[in-house]
N, C-alpha and C positions, 0 to 999 in steps of 0.2 A: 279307805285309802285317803291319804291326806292331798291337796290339792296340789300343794308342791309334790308327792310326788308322783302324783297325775300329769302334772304339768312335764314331769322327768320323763314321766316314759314315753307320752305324746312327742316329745325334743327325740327323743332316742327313736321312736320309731319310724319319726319325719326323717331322720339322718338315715336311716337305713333304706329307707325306702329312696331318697338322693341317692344314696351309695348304690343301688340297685338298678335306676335308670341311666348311672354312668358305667356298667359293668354288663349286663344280662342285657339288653334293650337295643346296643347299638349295631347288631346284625338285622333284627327284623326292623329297626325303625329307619335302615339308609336305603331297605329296597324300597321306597317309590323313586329314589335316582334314577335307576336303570330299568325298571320292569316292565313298564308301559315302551319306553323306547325297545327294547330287547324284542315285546311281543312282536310290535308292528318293524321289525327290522327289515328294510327290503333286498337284502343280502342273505336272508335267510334262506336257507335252501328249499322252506316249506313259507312262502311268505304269506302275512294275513293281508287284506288288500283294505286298505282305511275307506269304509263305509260308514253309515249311522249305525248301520245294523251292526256291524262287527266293534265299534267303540263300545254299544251300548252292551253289548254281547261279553264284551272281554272283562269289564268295569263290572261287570255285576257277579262274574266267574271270580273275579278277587276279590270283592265282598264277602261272598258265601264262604270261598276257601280260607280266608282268614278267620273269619266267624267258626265255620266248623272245626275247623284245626286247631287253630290257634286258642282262640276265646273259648271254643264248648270242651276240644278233645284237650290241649294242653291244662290249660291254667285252671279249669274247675274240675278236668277227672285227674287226669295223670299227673299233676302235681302233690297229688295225694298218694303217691303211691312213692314215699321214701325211705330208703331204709337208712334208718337211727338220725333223719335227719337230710341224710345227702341223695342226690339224684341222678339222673343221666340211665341210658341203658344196659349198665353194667349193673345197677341200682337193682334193676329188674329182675337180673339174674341171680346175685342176691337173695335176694328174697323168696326165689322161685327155688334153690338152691336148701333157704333155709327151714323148709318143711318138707312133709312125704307130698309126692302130687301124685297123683295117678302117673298111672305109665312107666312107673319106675324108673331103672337106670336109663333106660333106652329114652325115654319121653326125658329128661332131664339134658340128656348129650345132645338132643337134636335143639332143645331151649337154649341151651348153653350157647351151640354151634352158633345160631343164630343172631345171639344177643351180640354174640364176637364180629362177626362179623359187619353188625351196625357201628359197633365201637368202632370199627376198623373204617368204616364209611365218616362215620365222626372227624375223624383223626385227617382224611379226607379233606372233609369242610373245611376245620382248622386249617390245614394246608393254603384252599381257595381261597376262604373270607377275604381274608387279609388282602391278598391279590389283586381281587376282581375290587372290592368296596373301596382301597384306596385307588387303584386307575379312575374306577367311573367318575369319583369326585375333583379328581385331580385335570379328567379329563374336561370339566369344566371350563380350565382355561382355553381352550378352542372356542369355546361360545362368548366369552369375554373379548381374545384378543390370537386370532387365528394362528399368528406369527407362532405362538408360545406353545404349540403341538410337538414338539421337537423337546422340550425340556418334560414332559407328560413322567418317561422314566425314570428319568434321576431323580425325580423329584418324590418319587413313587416311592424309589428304594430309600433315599435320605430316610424318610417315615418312616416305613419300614423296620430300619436298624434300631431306630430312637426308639420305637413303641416296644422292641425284645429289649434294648438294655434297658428298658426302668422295667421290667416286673420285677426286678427282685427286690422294689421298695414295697410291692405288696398289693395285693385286691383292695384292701376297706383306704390306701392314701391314693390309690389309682380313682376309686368310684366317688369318692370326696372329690377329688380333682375335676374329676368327667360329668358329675350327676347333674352341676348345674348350666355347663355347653350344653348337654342332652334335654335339657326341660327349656331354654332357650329353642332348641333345632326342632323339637316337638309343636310348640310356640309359633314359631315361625313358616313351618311347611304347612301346619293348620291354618296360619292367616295368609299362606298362598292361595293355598288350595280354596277357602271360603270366596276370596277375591275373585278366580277361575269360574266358579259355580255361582256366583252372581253377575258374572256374564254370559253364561248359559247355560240356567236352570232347570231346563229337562234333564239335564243329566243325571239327576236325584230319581228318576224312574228306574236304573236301574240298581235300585233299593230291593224292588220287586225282585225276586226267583226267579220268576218268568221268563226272562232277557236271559239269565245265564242255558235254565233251561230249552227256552226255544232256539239261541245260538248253536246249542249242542244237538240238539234232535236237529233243524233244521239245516244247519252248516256243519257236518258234522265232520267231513273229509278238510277242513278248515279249522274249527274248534279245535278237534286231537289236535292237530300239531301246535296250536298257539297254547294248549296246557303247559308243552315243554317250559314256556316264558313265565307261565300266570302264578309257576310254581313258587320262582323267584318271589313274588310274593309274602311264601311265607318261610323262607330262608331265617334261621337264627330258630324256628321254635326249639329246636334239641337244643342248642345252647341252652335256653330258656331253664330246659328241665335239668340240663346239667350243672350248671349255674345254682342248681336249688340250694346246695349246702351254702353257697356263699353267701345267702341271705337271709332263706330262710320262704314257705308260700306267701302267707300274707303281706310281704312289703312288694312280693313281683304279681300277684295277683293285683294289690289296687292300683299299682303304677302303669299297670296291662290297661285295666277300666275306664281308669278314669284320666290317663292321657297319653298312651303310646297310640293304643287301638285308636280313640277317634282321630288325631292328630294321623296317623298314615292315611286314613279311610277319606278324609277332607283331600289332603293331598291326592289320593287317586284318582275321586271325583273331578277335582279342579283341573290335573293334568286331562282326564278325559273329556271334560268340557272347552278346552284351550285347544285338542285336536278336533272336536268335532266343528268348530269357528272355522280352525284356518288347518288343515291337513298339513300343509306343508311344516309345522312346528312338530312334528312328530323325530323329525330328525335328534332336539334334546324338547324335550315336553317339560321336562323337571326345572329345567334353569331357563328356559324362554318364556315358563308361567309368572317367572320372578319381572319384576321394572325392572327395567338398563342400568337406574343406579345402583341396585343392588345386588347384584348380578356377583360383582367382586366380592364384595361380602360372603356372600350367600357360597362361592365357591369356596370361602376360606373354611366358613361353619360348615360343610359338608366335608371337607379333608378332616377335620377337628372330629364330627360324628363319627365317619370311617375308620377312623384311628380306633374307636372307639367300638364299632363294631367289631374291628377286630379282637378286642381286649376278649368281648364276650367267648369267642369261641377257644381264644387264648387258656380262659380263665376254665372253658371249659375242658380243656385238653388236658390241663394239671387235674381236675377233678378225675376226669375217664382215669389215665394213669395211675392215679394213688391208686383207685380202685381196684384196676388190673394188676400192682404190686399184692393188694391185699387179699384177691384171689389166687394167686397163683397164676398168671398169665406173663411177669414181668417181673425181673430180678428187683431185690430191692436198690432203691433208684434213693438218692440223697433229694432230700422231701422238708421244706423249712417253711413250718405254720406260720405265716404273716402278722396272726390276730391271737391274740390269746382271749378275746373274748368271743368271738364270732366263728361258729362251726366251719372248718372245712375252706379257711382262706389260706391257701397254700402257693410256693413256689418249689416247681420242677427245675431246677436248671439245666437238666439232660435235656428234656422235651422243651426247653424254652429255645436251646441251640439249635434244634434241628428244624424246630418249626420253623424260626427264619430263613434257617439256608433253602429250606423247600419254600418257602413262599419268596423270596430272590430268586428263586433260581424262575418260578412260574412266574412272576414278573419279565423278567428277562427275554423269557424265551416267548410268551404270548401276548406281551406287550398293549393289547388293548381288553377294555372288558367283556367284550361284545364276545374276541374270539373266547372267554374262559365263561361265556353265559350257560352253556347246555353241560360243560361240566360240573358246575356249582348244582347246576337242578338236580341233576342221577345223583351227588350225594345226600342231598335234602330227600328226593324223594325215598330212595332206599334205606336210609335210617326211620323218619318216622312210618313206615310200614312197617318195619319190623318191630319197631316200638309198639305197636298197636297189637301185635301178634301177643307179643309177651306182656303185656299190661290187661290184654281181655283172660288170659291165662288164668291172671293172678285172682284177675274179678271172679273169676267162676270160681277155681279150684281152693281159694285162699280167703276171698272174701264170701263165699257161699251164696252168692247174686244167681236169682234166675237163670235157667236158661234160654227161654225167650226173650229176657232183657238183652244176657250178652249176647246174645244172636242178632239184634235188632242193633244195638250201638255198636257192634263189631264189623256189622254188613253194610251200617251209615257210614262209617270211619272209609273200612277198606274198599268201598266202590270208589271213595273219593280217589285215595290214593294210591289204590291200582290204575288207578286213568291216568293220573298223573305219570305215574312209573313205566307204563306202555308209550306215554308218547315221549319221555324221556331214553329209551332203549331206542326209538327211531333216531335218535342225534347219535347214535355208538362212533359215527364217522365222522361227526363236525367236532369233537371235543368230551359227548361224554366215558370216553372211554377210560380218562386220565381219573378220576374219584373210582373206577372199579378195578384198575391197577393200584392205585396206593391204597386202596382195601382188602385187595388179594396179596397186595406184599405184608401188610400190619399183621392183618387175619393171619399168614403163614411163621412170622413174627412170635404171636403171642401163643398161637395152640404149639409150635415146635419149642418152646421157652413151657410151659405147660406139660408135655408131652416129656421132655427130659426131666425137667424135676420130678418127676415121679418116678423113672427107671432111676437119678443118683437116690433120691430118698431111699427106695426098696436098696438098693447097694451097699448105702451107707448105715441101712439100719443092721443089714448083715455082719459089718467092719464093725462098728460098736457095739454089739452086745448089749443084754440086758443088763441096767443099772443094777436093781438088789445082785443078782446073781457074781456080777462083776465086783462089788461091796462082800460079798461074805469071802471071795479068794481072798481078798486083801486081808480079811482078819484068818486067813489060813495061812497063807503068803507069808507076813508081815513083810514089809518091803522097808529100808531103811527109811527114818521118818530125820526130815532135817529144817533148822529151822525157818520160820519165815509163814505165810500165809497165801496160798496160790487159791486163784478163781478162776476158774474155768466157765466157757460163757456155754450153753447150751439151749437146745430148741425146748427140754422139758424135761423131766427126772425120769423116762419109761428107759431109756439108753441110754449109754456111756458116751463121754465127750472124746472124741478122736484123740484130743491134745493130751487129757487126763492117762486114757490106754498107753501111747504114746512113752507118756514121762517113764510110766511102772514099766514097760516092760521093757522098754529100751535100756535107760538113765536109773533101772532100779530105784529109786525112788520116788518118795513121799512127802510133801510137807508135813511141817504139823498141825495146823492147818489146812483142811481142802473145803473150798465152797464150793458147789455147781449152780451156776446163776442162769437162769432160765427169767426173761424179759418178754412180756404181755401188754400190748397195747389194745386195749378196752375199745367200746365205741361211744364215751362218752367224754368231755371236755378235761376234767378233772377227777383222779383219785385221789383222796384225802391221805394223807400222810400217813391216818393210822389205819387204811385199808392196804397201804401199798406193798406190805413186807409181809410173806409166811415161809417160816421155816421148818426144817422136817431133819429131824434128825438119822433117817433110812433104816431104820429098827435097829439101832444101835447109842447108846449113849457114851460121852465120854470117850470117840474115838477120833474125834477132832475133825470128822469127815460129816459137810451136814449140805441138806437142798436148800437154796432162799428161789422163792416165786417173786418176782418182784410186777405188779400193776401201776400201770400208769395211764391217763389220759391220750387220746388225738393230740391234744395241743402241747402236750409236756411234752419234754428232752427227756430219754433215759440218762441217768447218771449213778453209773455204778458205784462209784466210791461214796455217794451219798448212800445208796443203798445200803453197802454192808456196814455204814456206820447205826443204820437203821435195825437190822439181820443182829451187829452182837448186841445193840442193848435188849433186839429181844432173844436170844438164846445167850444161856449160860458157857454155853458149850466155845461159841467162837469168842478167842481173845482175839482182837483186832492191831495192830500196830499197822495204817496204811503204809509209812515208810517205808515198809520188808516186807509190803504185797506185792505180790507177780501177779501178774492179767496171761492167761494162755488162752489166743485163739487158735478154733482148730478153721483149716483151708482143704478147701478138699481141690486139687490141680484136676484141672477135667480135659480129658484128651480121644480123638476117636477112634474103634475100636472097633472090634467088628462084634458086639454082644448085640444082640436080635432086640428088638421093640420100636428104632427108625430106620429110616434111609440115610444113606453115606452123606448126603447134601444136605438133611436136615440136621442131622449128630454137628456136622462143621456150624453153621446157622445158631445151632443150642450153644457150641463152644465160645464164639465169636460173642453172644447177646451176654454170656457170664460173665464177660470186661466190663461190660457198662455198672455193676453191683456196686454200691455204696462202698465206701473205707469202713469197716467195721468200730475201728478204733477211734477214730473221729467223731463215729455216730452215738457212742453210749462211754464218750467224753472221758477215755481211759487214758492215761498219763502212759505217752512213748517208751518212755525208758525205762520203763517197766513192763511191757508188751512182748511175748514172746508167741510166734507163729507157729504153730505147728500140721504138720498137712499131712494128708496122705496123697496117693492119685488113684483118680478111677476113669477107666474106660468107659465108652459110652456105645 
């Protein structure tokens, strides 16, 4: 490799890795704002009482937990576990999905059930992040200038709105934008945090295990409940994995290494060394560790991160979503790759609208962080437990690992965050109730979206008939053939296209011409041009009726009329004139019914989700005035 372009890829990799500490990074890097204060909050209804022993107790409890989770279980195991690239815990299932596992169908639905349901805790977070990380920092101005409590909201939501209307310039000019505020904000809470700890240096004893574990065995009716807080902690890991496609391991692992991790770990020292001085600064520990005159600053750089933490869970909700379209959990959703060089940087704009209005609306209604602290933890903690379930799964059954190893990393993982999740179910009252509501409502969302598509599939494959079978009436048939060229779009050549059935038996006719276009999108960047097109003439030649396959890339557009300009130079058989093509979509009208396989309230729920389904025509770039719909209806 020559040195320049050595030089190139070290430039590329530096930018990615920027783009990655402005994107993945700014959920776990804004909890030390709020987590130290949260723990020791004395409004809590389980309060910790600020001793030496319980700082040093608590400080070394968020050490370990960030170490084990974050640094051993996230970024060196389970980041390795991607499918074609991207991450998150649908990624999981996935994967678990795409081979035999033991257990068969049964052990597959209760995997699946589960993995849904983290999704669903996910979608949760995404909800909070935003919420709670812009109040805490916003809420700064209280410690600045008392008066200015009263502007805390507005000022909340303004952010808020501005951070949903720019995604749809995109992940990789968002993380360009943010990477270098975030390596600033990293910078800067590291040289609080050292400042803090060279004014009282024992604090670095709780380095040691020992203080976390004698907190916990000794205080232990005390510890449980302060886990609810320590969890906060490590809030944003799942971003972290879900985030994976938008960058990629390697740029979010050394950016983890070599300065999120210590830069948090400094700051949490520092604030716990600035409480055990003077107690009374426990009230904000994060901004009264800062000098007076920095103070205003430092409040503006922590709005600036939070914005940014939000981004992360943002960025991760478009990830989850694609995926849950790609599995069957979720209509297909109008889905615009930001990057054509970079896997998986995408915007939702359905999910980008509703996340704001849900995080306004949680703004609004809970107004401080403090009261939205115990719901943010039950979604953090219930998602990576279950991540854990399904990632040891894959180690045993997939990757052929010992089983006393996964025994031992799965029982190290899960003691952690079953503790965590136990003292998170004691706040069910204080707030964490709200992340297992909008998990039971997602959850219910995506298996009843799930659940109906596969009673219309089985329906609709009944209504269309077999392809060949339906191909040789026609040459029994002959049905008037007239001129022009029609395409009909379809899921694949095993069945007939609604709209095609449709023309014949209704409209007696036939083009002369008939294409069935059947559209595949790959799990790779790009399909070359001369893999993109197969056609199939249906055991018939010279009858003007032919299949084209057409592949394409994640990041390409389909575009059909490029296609069949591709289709006739490679068959003889289609004469092309785009001018006198017709495009037939078929629609299938979905209504409820009383045909057995749901309940009456989830059939309306499956009917209602099928409005949200992309514009067809729009999506695979067909020219209007040539578009003609045709549908059938089926009950449900």
């Amino acid at each position: 490799m020559s040195s320049r372009a050595a030089g190139a890829r070290k430039a590329t990799w530096a930018a990615v890795t920027v783009g990655a500490l402005g994107v993945v990074f700014g959920d776990i890097g804004t909890s030390p704002i709020y987590t130290i204060q949260t723990v020791f909050n004395p409004s809590d209804p389980h309060p910790v009482p600020v001793s030496t022993e319980s700082v040093f107790g608590v400080i070394s409890l968020i050490f370990w937990s960030v170490t084990i989770i974050v640094t051993i279980k996230y970024v060196l195991l389970v980041l390795r576990a991607d499918n074609d690239g991207e991450g998150g815990i649908l990624a999981l299932i996935t994967l678990i999905r795409g081979r035999r596992v033991p257990g068969g169908r049964r052990t597959k639905l209760i995997l699946a059930a589960l993995g849904i349901f983290g999704a669903s805790l996910f979608f949760g977070d995404s909800m909070i992040t935003p919420a709670i990380s812009v109040l805490s920092a916003v809420e700064g101005l209280k410690v600045v200038q008392p008066g200015l409590g009263q502007l805390i909201v507005p000022i909340t939501a303004t952010i808020i709105i501005v951070l949903f209307a720019v995604q749809r310039l995109g992940t990789a000019r968002i993380g360009r934008s943010f990477g270098p505020v975030m390596i600033f904000w990293f910078l800067a809470i590291g040289a609080c945090g050292i400042s803090g700890i060279a004014r009282h240096p024992d604090v670095l004893k709780a380095l040691s295990p020992t203080y976390a574990i004698g907190f916990l065995t000794g205080h232990f009716s005390v510890a449980f409940f302060a886990l609810a807080a320590v969890v906060l902690a490590i809030t944003g890991a799942e971003a972290l994995y879900a985030d994976l496609g938008h960058f990629g391991r390697a740029p979010i692992t050394r950016a983890w290494l070599f300065l999120v991790f210590p830069a948090c770990i400094l700051s949490y020292f520092g604030q716990g060394a600035l409480v055990l001085a003077d107690p009374n600064t426990i009230s904000s520990p994060f901004f009264l560790l800062i000098p007076g005159w920095a103070r205003l600053p430092m409040v503006l750089l922590a709005t600036a991160a939070t914005v940014i933490a939000s981004q992360a869970v943002i960025t991760g909700a478009f990830s989850v979503a694609h995926q849950a379209v790609q599995l069957g959990y979720l209509p297909r959703l109008r889905i615009t790759h930001t990057s054509q060089e970079t896997f998986g940087q995408i915007y939702v704009p359905w999910i980008n609208w509703v996340l704001m209005i849900s995080v306004l609306t949680l703004v609004f209604a809970f107004q401080t962080s403090a009261a939205l602290a115990y719901a943010f933890g039950m979604a953090v903690t219930g998602t990576i437990t279950i991540t854990s379930l399904l990632f040891f799964y894959i180690v045993r059954h997939q990757w052929g690992k010992p089983l006393w190893l996964v025994l031992v990393g799965a029982g190290t993982f899960l003691t952690v965050e079953l503790l965590f999740l136990a003292a998170n179910l004691t706040k069910i009252m204080h707030g964490a109730w709200l992340p297992l509501l909008i998990a039971v409502t997602v959850f219910t969302v995506l298996t009843t979206w799930q659940r109906g598509r596969e009673l219309v599939t089985r329906r609709r494959e009944l209504e269309e008939g077999e392809l060949p079978v339906f191909v040789d009436e026609l040459h029994q048939s002959q049905p008037q053939r007239v001129p022009g060229t029609a395409v009909f779009l379809n899921r694949g050549k095993a069945t007939v296209p609604l709209a095609m059935r449709a023309n014949v038996e209704h409209n007696h006719i036939l083009h002369e011409n008939v294409v069935i276009l059947s559209i595949e999108t790959l799990p790779v960047p790009h399909v070359p041009d001369d893999d993109r097109v197969t056609v199939d003439d249906l055991g018939y030649t010279d009858d003007g009726i032919i299949h084209v396959s057409a592949r394409f890339g994640y990041v390409q557009s389909p575009d059909v009329p490029e296609v069949l300009r591709s289709a006739a130079a490679a068959s003889a058989e289609l004469s092309l004139e785009l001018e006198e093509t017709s495009y037939f979509l078929s629609t299938i009208e979905l209504s409820v019914g009383d045909a057995p396989g749901m309940t009456r309230w989830r059939k309306r729920l499956f009917v209602a989700t099928s409005r949200i389904s992309a514009d067809a025509a729009e999506y695979f770039r067909l020219p209007r005035d040539r578009v003609v719909i045709m549908g059938s209806r089926i009950s449900v």
